[in-house]
N, C-alpha and C positions, 0 to 999 in steps of 0.2 A: 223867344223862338224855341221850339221844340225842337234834339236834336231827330237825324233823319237813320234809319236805321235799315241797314240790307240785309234781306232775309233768303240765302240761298237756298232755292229749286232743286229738285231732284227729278232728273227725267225721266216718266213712266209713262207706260202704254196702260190703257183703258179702257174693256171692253161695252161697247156702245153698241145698242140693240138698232140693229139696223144700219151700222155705220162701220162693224167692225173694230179692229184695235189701235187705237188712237194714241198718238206721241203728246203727255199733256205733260205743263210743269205741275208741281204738285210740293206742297210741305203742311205739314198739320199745324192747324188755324190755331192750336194751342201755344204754339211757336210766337204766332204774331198777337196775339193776346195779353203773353208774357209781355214784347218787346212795347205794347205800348199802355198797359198798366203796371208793369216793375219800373217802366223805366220812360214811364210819361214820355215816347215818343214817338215818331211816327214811321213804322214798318213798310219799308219798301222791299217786292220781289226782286230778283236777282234772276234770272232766268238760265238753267244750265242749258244752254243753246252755244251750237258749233261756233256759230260768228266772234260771241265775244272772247272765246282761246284764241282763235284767228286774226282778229285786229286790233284795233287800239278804241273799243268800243267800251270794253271794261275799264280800261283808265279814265277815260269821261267818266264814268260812272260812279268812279273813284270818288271823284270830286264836290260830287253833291251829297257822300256816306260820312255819317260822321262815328258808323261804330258798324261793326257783322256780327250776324249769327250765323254762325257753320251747324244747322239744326243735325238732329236725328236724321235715322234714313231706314228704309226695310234694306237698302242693297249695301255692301261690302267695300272697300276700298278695295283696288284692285292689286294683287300680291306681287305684279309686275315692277309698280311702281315702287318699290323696296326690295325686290332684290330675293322674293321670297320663294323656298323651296316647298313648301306644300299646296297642296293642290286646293286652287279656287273653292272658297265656301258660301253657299247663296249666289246670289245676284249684282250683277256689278255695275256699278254707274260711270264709265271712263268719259262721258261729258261732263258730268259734276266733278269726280277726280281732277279734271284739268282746272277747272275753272278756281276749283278751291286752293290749289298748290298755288295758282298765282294771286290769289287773294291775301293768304299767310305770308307769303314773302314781302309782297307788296306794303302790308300792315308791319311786318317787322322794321321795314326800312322809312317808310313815313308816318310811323307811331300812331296809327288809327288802330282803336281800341278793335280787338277779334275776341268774342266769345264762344265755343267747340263745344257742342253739348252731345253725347255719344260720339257717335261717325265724326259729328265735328271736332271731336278732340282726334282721334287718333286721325284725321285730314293734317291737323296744326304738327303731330310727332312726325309724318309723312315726309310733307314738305319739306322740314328742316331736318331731313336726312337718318329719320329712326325707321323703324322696324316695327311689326306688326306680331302677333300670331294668328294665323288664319281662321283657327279654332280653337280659341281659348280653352276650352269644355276637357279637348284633346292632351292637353300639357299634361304631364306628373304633376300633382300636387295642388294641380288646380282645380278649383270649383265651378259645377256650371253656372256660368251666370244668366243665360239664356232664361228669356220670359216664358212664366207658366200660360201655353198658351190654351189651355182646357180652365183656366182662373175667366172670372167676367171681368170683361174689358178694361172699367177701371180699378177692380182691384190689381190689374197686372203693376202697376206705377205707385202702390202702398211698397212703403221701405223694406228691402229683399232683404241686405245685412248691415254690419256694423264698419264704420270705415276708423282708421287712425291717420290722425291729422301729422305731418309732420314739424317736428319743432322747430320753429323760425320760420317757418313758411306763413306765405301771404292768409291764408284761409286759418292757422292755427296762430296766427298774430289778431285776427279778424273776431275769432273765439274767446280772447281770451278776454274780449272787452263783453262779453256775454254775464248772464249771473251765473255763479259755480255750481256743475254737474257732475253729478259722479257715472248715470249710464253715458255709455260709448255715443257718438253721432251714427244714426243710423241710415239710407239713400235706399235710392228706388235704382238701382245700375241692372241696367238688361243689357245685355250686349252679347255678342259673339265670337268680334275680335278683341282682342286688348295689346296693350304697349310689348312689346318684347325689348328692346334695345330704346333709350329713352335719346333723343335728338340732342346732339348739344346746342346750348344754349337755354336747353329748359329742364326746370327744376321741378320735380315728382312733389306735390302736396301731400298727397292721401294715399293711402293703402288700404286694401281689402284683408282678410284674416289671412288670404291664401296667398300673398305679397303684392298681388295683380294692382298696378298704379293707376288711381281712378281719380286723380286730380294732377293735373301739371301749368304750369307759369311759363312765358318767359322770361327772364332775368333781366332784361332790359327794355324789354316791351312791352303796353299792355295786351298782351297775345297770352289766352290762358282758355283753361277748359275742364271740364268736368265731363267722367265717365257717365254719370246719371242722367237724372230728369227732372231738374231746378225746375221746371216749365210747369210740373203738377205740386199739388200740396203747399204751396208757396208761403203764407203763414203758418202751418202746422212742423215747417220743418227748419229749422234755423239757420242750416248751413243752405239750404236756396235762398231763403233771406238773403246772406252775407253775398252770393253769388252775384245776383240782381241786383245788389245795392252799390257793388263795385264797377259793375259793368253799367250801371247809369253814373256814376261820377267817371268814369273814363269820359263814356259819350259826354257827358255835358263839357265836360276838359276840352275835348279834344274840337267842341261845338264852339268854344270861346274864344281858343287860338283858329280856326279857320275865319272866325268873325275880326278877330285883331288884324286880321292880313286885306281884309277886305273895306274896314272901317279903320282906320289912321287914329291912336290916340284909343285903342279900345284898350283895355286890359288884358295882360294875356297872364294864362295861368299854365301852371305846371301841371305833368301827370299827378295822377294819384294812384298811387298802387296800394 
């Protein structure tokens, strides 16, 4: 059995010749192409729609996921929901916002593997109570990391810079079973906001040259993320290898012990972090 895998929605408006502007859900097919050749399973939508913040619609839902992707997004987490003093940057999705805060929480507390790929990592610092910077570009001493968007489309997701892994951490314990290199890991990280204050309970991986934390874990969960774009280049680049390869042994984990509960005498396995 293949596990089953949720792929959260981003709600946008679409303009339609003759029908005007439409409320559609929407996530790049790149997204779910990942989810089911990295990780041989099967990509189900997640719908950022009012109802499921509203009832107990999402918790069903719960129950038939055996792992998330909190994908990319064009919109912003909203600077409300952290407590932030500068002013709104882009566009913002406060129905995905809701949806995702309770999906991270929810993953922390009954161990269902959560993968944050941009937006979705700083969704997982959100939740558990970090901090943002609205406009990274903005900081002292930081770099832009915003996509060149006059570059052709896919070279925008060719690797931008050079990241440092940190020591002991999941992703630099994952490296070290690699053959020995001497250039840096390099990522494809576009983004606009980044981490400012880092959530407790999770532990900062990666670092960009300008300090900006572009991988984080959490320490007891498999709840983890990555600033970049694991989703492109996927054999050309080793550290999305490592990504993908972890987040399908969480889901198959986490696919084994839901089977154990429902099948009497099945095998139940531990995480794997």
């Amino acid at each position: 059995m293949k596990p089953v895998i949720g792929v959260l929605c981003s709600a946008e408006r679409i303009d339609i010749p003759g029908w005007g502007s439409l409320s559609h859900q929407a996530v790049f097919e790149r997204y779910l192409l990942a989810a089911s050749s990295c990780c041989d399973a099967l990509p189900l939508l997640i719908g950022a729609t009012g109802d499921l913040i509203r009832d107990a619609h999402l918790e069903r839902m719960f129950e038939r996921l055996d792992g998330i992707i909190l994908p990319g997004a064009a919109s912003n987490v909203d600077v409300a929901l952290y407590g932030g003093t500068q002013p709104q940057a882009g566009s913002v999705d406060r129905t995905r916002d809701g949806i995702a805060m309770r999906i991270v929480r929810e993953a922390v507390t009954s161990g269902r593997p959560v993968l944050g790929i941009c937006r979705g990592m700083q969704e997982i610092n959100v939740a558990l109570g970090g901090t943002l910077y609205a406009a990274l570009h903005a900081e002292t001493g930081r770099f832009d990391h915003r996509a060149n968007r006059m570059a052709p489309f896919e070279d925008r997701y060719r690797d931008a810079h050079a990241v440092e892994l940190v020591r002991g951490g999941w992703l630099d314990e994952a490296a070290r079973r690699l053959p020995p290199r001497r250039e840096p890991f390099r990522v494809n990280s576009l983004h606009g906001q980044g981490i400012a204050a880092l959530a407790g309970g999770l532990a900062a991986d990666a670092y960009a040259d300008d300090g900006t934390i572009e991988a984080i874990s959490h320490v007891d969960a498999p709840v983890f993320g990555v600033q970049w774009h694991p989703e492109w280049h996927v054999p050309e680049n080793p550290l999305n290898g490592m990504v993908w390869a972890r987040f399908r042994r969480e889901c198959e984990a986490f696919l084994a012990r839901r089977l154990a509960v429902t099948r009497p005498g099945h095998e139940r396995l531990e995480p794997t972090l």
